[in-house]
C-alpha positions in Angstrom: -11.8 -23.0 -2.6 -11.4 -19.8 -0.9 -10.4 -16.7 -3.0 -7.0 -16.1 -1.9 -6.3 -19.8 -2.9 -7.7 -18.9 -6.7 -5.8 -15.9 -6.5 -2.2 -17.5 -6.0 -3.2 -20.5 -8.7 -3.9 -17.2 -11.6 -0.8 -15.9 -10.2 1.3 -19.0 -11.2 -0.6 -20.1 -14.2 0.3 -16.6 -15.4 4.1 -17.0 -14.8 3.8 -20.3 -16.9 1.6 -18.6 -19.3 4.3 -15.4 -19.9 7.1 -17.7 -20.3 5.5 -19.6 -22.8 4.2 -17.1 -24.9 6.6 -14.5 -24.5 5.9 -11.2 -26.0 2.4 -12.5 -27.2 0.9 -12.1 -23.5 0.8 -8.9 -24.7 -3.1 -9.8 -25.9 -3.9 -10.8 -22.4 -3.0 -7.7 -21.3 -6.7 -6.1 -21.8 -7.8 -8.1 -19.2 -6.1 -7.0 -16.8 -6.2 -3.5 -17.5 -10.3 -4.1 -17.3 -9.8 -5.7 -13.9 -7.8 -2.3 -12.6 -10.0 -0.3 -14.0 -13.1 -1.4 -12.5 -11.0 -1.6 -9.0 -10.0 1.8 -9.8 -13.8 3.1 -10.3 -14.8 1.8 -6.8 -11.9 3.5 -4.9 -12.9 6.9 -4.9 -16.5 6.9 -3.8 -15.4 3.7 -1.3 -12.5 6.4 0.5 -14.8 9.2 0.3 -17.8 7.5 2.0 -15.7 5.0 4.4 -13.8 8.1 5.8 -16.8 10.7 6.4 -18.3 7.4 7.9 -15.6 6.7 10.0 -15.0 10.5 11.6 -18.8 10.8 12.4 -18.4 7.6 13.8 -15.7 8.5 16.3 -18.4 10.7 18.3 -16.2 13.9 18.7 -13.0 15.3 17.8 -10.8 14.5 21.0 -11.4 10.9 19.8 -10.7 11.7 16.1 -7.4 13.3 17.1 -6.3 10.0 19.2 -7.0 7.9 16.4 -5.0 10.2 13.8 -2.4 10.6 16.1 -1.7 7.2 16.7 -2.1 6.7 12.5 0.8 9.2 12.1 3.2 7.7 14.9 2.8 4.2 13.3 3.3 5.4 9.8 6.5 7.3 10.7 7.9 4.4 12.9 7.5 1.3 10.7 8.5 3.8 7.5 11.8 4.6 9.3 12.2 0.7 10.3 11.4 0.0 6.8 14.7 2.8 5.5 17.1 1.0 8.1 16.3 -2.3 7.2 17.1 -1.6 3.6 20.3 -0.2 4.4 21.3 -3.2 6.3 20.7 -5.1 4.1 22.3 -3.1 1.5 25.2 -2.6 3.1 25.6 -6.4 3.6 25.3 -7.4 0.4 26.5 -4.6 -1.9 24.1 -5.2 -4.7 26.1 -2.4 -7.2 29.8 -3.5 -6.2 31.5 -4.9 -9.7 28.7 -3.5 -11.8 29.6 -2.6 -15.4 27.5 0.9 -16.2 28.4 1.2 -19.5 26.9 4.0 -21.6 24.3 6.2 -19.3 21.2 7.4 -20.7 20.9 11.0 -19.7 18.6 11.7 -16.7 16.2 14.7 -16.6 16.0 16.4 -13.0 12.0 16.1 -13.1 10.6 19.4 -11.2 10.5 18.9 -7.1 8.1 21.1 -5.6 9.0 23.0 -2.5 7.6 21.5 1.1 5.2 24.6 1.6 4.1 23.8 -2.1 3.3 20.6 -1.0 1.8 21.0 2.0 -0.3 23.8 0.2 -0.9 21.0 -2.8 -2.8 18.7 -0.2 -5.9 21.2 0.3 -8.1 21.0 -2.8 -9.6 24.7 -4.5 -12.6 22.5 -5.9 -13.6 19.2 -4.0 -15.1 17.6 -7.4 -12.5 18.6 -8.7 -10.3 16.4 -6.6 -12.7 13.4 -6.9 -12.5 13.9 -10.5 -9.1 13.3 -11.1 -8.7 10.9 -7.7 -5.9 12.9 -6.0 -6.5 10.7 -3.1 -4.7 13.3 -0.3 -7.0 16.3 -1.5 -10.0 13.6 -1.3 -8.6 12.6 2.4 -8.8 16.1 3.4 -12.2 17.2 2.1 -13.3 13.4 4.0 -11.9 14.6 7.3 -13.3 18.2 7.2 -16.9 16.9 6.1 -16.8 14.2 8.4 -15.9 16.6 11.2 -18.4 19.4 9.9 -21.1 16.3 9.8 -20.3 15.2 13.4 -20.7 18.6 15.0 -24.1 19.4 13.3 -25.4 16.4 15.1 -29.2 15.5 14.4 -29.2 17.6 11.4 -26.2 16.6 10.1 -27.5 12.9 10.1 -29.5 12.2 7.1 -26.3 12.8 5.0 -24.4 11.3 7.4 -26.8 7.7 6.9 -26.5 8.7 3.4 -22.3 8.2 3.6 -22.9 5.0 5.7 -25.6 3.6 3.0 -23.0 4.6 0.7 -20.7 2.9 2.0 -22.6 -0.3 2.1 -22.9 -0.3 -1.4 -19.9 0.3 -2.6 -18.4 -2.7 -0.7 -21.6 -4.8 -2.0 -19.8 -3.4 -5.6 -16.3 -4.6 -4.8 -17.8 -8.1 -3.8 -18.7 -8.3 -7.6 -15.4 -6.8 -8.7 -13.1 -8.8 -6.3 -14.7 -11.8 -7.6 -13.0 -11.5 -10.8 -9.5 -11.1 -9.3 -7.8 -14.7 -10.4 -8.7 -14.1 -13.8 -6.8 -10.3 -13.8 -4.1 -11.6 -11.7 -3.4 -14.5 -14.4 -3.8 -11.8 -17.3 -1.3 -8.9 -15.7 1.4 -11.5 -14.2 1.3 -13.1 -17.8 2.0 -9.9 -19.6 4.7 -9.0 -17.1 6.6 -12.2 -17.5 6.1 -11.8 -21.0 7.8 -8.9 -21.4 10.3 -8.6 -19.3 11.8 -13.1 -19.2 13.8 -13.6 -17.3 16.9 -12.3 -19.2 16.7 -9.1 -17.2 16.8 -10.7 -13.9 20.5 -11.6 -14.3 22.0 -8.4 -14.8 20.1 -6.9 -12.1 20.0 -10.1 -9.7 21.5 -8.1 -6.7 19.1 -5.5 -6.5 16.2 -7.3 -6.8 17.0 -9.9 -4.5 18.0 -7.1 -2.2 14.8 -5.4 -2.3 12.9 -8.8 -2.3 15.0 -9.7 1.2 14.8 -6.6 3.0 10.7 -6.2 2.1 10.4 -9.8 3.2 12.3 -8.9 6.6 10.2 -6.0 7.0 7.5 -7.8 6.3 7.8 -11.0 8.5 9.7 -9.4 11.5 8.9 -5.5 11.7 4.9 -6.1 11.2 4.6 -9.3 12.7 6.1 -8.6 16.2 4.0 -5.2 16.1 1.0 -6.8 15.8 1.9 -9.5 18.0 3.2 -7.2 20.8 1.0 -4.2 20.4 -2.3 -5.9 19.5 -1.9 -9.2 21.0 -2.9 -11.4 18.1 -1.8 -14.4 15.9 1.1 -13.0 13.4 0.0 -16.2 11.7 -4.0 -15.1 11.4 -2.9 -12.1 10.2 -0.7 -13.2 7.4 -3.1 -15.0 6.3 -5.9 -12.8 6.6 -3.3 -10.1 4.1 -3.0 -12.5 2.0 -5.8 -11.1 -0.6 -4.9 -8.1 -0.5 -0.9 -8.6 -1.0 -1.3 -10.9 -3.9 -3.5 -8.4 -6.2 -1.0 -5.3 -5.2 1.8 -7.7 -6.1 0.3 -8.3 -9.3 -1.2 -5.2 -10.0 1.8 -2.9 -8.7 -1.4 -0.6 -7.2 -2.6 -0.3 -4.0 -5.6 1.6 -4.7 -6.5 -1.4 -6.7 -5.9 -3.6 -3.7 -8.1 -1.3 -1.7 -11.2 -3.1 -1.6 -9.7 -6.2 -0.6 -7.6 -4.5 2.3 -11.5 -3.1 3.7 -12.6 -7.0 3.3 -9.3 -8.3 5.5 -9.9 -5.7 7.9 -13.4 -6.7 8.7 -11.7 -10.7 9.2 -9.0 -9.0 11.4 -11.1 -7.9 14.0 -10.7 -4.1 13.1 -13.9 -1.7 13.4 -15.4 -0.1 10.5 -14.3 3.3 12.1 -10.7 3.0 12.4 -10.3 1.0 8.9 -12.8 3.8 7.5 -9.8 6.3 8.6 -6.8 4.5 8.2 -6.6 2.8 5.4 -7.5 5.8 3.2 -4.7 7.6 5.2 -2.3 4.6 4.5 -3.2 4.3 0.7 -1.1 7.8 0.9 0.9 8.2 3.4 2.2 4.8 4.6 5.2 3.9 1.8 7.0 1.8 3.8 7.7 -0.7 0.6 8.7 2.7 -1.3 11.2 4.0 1.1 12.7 0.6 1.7 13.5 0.7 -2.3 14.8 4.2 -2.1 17.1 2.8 0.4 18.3 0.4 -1.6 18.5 2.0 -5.3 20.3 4.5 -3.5 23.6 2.2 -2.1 23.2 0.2 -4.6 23.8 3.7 -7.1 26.5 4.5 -4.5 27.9 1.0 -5.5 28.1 1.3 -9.2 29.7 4.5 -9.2 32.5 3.5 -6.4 30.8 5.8 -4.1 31.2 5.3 -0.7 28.8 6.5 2.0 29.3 7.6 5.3 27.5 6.9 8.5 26.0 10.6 8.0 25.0 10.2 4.7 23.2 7.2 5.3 21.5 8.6 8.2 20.6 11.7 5.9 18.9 8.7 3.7 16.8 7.6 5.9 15.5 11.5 7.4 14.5 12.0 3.4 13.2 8.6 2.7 11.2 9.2 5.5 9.8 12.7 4.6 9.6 12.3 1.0 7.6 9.3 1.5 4.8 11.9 3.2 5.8 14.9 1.1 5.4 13.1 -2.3 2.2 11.3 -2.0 0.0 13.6 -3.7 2.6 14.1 -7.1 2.1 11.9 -10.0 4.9 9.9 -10.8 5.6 10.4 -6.8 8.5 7.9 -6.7 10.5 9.0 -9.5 10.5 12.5 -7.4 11.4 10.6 -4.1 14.6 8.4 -5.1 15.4 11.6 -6.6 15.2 13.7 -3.3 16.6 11.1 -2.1 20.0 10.9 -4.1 20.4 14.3 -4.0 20.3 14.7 -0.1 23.8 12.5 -0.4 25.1 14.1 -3.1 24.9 10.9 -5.6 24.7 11.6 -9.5 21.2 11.7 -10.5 21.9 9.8 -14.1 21.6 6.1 -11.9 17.9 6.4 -11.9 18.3 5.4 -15.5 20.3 2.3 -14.0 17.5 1.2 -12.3 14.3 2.4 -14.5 14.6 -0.6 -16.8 13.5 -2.9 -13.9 11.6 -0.6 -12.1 8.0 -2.9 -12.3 9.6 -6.0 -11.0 10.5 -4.1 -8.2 7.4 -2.2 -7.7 5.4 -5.5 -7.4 7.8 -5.9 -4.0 6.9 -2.3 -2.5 3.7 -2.6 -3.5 2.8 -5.4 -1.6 5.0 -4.2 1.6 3.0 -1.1 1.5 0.1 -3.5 1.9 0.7 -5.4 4.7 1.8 -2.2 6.1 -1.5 -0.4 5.6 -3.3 -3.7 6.6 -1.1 -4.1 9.8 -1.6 0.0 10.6 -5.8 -0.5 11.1 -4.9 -3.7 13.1 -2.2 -1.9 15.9 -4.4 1.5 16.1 -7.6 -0.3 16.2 -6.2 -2.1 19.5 -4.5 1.1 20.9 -8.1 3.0 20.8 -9.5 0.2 22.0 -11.6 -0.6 19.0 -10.4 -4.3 17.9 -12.2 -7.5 18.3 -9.2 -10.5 19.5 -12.1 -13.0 19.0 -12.8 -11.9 15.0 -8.7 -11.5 14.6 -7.8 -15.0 15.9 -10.8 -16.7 14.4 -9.9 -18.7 11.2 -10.5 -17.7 7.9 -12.7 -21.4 7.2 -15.3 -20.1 10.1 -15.5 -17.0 8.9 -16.7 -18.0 5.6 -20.4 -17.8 4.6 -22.8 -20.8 5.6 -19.8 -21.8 8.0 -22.1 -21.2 11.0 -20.2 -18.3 11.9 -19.9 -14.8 10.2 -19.8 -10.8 10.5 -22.7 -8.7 10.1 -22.2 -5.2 8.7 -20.8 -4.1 11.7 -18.0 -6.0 12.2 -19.1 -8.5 14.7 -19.1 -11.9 14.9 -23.3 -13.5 14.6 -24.3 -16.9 14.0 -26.4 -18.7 11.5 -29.7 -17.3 13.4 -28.1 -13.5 13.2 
């Protein structure tokens, strides 16, 4: 039975599980937590050492810069895609219209840093300091300027250069071990989420969930797919399937640092090289918030909604400009977010105190942009990878069942496909 299979049974035992037991899946809980956490200890060392690999890889700078450039252009196109499609669907469907707010809990305006403070926030004083407390952006920009400092030393810049790649090797050998475990900390966290929240919530809140759940499953199924199958030129189907890992444990883990390792291991069965996953999938774990900005998109009309608020054509386009930026601006901040559906309300003038509305709910609809941030990140190394001319059709389109081990056909640490005699 493959994993992703396992995965998706844990992910239903553990809806039957929550709503049996109720608040008593609290005790499962633990399990779970374990599970993130030892996800969570491979990610740092895995970004810093896939990303310094993956710029000495590139050879020089000029190539580095093509394969950046065409990062940043896909992130900012599917991200705005991602803002339109949630007002659509917004806008269709009204999800606040008729909504009783009753008594409002009083908001706090959390402190919004300036853009030159964040811009300055993404360069770290101290590197270790950075990998100390995982601030993934600081971590991203030490990676790139090592990796480039490593690439122009050339021969003696290559013993810690094959240190990185060794590094590298291992810490994937690592998440093997970890990943293993996933159907048992999928079962555990989906339990205790069912458990807690029922499904009494769901009822008041119907609209905007299934608002969000539609317009990230339109994003999802028509924006990504028809990319990849225009751009790169492969199966939409192979690659669905091949995300499937990956979008499962961010769905149930509402992280996708934690579904980081997984995303390296369906990149590898997509076809993509270790050099362009190396760079953009530590750039996506950041940058690339398409799920996030859809939601702002949404909690925002749906706000609108409650308090009779009507938006104009302008407004909405001012949405999407700050859902866009914010989603870049605010990747670095803890509770990043919060700070973004509050840029983002502001920008149109809407009353702050609706956050409150829609915190109550706010991890049901984080397992939804989670796992669109996913398949965005996972689709991201699949279109660059064929626009640099680094992605293998014959990997991508080859089934899951004959990439398996002892299959008679598998990748070696490279990437490419080998037989049974290597």
């Amino acid at each position: 039975m493959k994993l992703y299979h396992k995965i998706m049974i844990g992910l239903v035992l553990g809806v039957i599980a929550g709503l049996i037991l109720g608040e008593k899946a609290e005790y499962l809980k633990p399990i779970g937590d374990i599970f993130i956490r030892c996800l969570r200890l491979i990610v740092v060392p895995l970004i810093l050492s896939t990303l310094i690999t993956g710029v000495v890889s590139t050879g020089n700078i000029k190539n580095l810069g093509k394969t950046g450039i065409s990062t940043l252009v896909y992130f900012m196109v599917t991200t705005t895609l991602a803002v339109c499609i949630g007002l659509l669907i917004a806008n269709i469907f009204q999800p606040g219209a008729g909504l009783s707010l009753g008594e409002l809990k009083v908001f706090k305006v959390p402190d919004t840093p300036g853009p030159a403070q964040m811009i300055v926030g993404m360069f770290p004083l101290n590197p270790m300091e950075a990998l100390a407390k995982g601030n993934v952006l600081q971590i991203i920009i030490f990676a790139l300027l090592f990796g480039a400092g490593l690439s122009m030393a050339g021969d003696k810049g290559k013993p810690i250069a094959d240190f990185f790649q060794s590094l590298a090797e291992v810490m994937f050998k690592v998440s093997d071990l970890v990943i293993s475990f996933a159907p048992y900390g999928v079962f555990a966290l989906i339990a205790w989420t069912t458990g807690k929240f029922g499904l009494d919530i769901l009822m008041p809140m119907g609209k905007l969930i299934m608002c969000t759940l539609l317009a990230a499953f339109v994003h999802i199924i028509v924006s990504y797919t028809l990319i990849v199958a225009t751009v790169a030129r492969i199966s939409p189907l192979a690659f669905l399937k091949k995300t499937m890992e990956p979008a499962l444990v961010g769905l149930s883990t509402c992280s996708a640092a934690a579904a980081f390792p997984f995303s390296m291991r369906a990149q590898k069965q997509l076809g993509v090289s270790p050099k362009v996953s190396g760079f953009t999938l530590p750039m996506a774990l950041t940058i690339n918030m398409d799920g996030t900005a859809l939601y702002q998109a949404v909690a925002a009309m749906f706000i609108a909604n409650a308090y009779g608020i009507d938006l104009s054509l302008t407004q909405q386009g001012t949405i999407v400009a700050t859902a866009v930026l914010a989603s870049v601006g605010t990747a670095s901040i803890p509770g990043g977010g919060l700070i973004m559906l509050t840029m983002v309300l502001q920008s149109v003038g809407l009353p702050l105190e609706g956050i409150a509305i829609v915190a109550g709910i706010d991890r049901i609809l984080d397992m939804f942009r989670t796992t669109t941030n996913i398949f965005g990140d996972n689709s991201a190394g699949v279109v660059v990878a064929s626009l640099v001319g680094e992605l293998d059709r014959e990997i991508a389109n080859t089934p899951l069942d004959e990439l398996e081990q002892g299959s008679g056909v598998h990748l070696d640490s490279d990437g490419h496909i080998v037989d049974e005699l290597g």
